[in-house]
N, C-alpha and C positions, 0 to 999 in steps of 0.2 A: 441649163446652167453649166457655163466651161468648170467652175469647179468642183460639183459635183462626177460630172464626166471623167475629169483627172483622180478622184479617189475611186470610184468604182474601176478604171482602169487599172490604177495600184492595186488595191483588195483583188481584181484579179490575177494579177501576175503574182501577189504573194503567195495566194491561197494555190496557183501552179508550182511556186519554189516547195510549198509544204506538203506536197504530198508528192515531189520528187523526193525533196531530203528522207525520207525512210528507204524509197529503194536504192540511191546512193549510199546510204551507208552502210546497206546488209552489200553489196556489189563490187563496192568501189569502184564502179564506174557508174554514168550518167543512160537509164535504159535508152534502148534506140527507140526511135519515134514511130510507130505505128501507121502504116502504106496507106490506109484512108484517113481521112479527116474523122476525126471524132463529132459525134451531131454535137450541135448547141443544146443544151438543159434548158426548157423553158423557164424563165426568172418567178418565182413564186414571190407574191407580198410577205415579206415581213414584221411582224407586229413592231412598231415604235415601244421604242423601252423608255419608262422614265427615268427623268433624272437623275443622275449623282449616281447611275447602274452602268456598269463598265461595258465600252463598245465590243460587240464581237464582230470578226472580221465577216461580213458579207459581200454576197455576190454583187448585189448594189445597194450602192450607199444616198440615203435623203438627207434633205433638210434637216430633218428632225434629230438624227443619227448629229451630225454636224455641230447643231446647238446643243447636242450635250457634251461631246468631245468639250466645247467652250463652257462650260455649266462647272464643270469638274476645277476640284481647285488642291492643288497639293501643301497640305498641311503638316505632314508629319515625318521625320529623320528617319530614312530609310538605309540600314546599311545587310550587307551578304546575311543572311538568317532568315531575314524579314519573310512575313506572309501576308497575305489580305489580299482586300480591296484596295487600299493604295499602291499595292504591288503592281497587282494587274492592270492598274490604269498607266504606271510608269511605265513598266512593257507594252503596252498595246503602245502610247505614246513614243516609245523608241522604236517600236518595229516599225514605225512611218516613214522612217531611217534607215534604210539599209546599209548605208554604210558606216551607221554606228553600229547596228541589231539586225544583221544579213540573218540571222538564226530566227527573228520573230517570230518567241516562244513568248504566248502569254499562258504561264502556268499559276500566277499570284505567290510563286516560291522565290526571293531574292539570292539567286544561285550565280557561281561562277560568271556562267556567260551575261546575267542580268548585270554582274559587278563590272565586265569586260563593257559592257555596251554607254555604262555612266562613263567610267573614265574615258569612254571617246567621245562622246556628250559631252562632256565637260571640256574636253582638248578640244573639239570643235567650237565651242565657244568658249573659250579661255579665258578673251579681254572680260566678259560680264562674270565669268562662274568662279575663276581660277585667279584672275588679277587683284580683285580685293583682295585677297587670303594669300597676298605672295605669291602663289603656286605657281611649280611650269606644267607639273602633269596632274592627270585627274586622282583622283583619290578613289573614287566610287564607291563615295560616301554622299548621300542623299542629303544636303543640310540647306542651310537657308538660299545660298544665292542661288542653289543648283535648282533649287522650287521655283525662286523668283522666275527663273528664264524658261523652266517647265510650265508653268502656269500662263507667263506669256505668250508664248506657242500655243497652248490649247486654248488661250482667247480668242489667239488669229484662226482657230480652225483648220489647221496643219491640215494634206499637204497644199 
């Protein structure tokens, strides 16, 4: 399945951004790449998680994984403070985005850069999130229309 193919390639290149960004930060520079090729990890099954349990980033991604990303349905006003399980699912849900959530931190904590990644969520979709409500910029504030178009997205089974 081409689209499974296209997430497990994402999940991988994230999962390489996230374990560069620590040693970019203690550095500040990017380390150098290492003279032999690193072996391939052989792929271990992963247990399917049920429903309405928040996706973690895997080496490969199923079916199963897929239909619950689309199972999940955002219900509740999320703004910077916020904790949980609808947290984590808006984070995972934006780090599919890199260029809302280039940082794709799912910690379930509604922090700064979670507030940074809504309001480009919402700039990125404007005409649906921000035009009803007047708006020209995001708020990053989690409220009705910004679900409406979140929950559309985890229908289609993003990316």
């Amino acid at each position: 399945n081409v689209r499974l193919r296209k997430i497990s390639f994402f999940i991988s290149i994230m999962l390489v951004i996230a374990l560069l960004l620590p040693a970019c930060a203690e550095t500040g520079s990017i380390p150098a790449a290492p003279l032999t090729p690193a072996p391939t990890p052989t792929p271990t099954p992963t247990p399917t998680p049920t429903p309405k349990e928040p996706i973690r980033i895997q080496e490969e991604a199923n079916e199963t994984e897929a239909q619950v990303i689309e199972a999940y349905e955002f219900t509740e006003n999320l703004v910077r403070g916020a904790r949980g399980k609808e947290v984590e699912e808006l984070q995972y849900l934006l780090s599919l985005f890199p260029d809302v959530y280039p940082e794709g931190l799912v910690t379930g904590y509604f922090d700064s850069l979670t507030e940074e990644a809504v309001k480009k969520f919402q700039e990125k979709h404007a005409e649906e999130i921000l035009g009803p409500q007047g708006l020209s910029e995001g708020t990053g504030f989690v409220g009705p229309t910004t679900r409406a178009k979140l929950n559309e997205l985890a229908r289609e089974s993003i990316p």
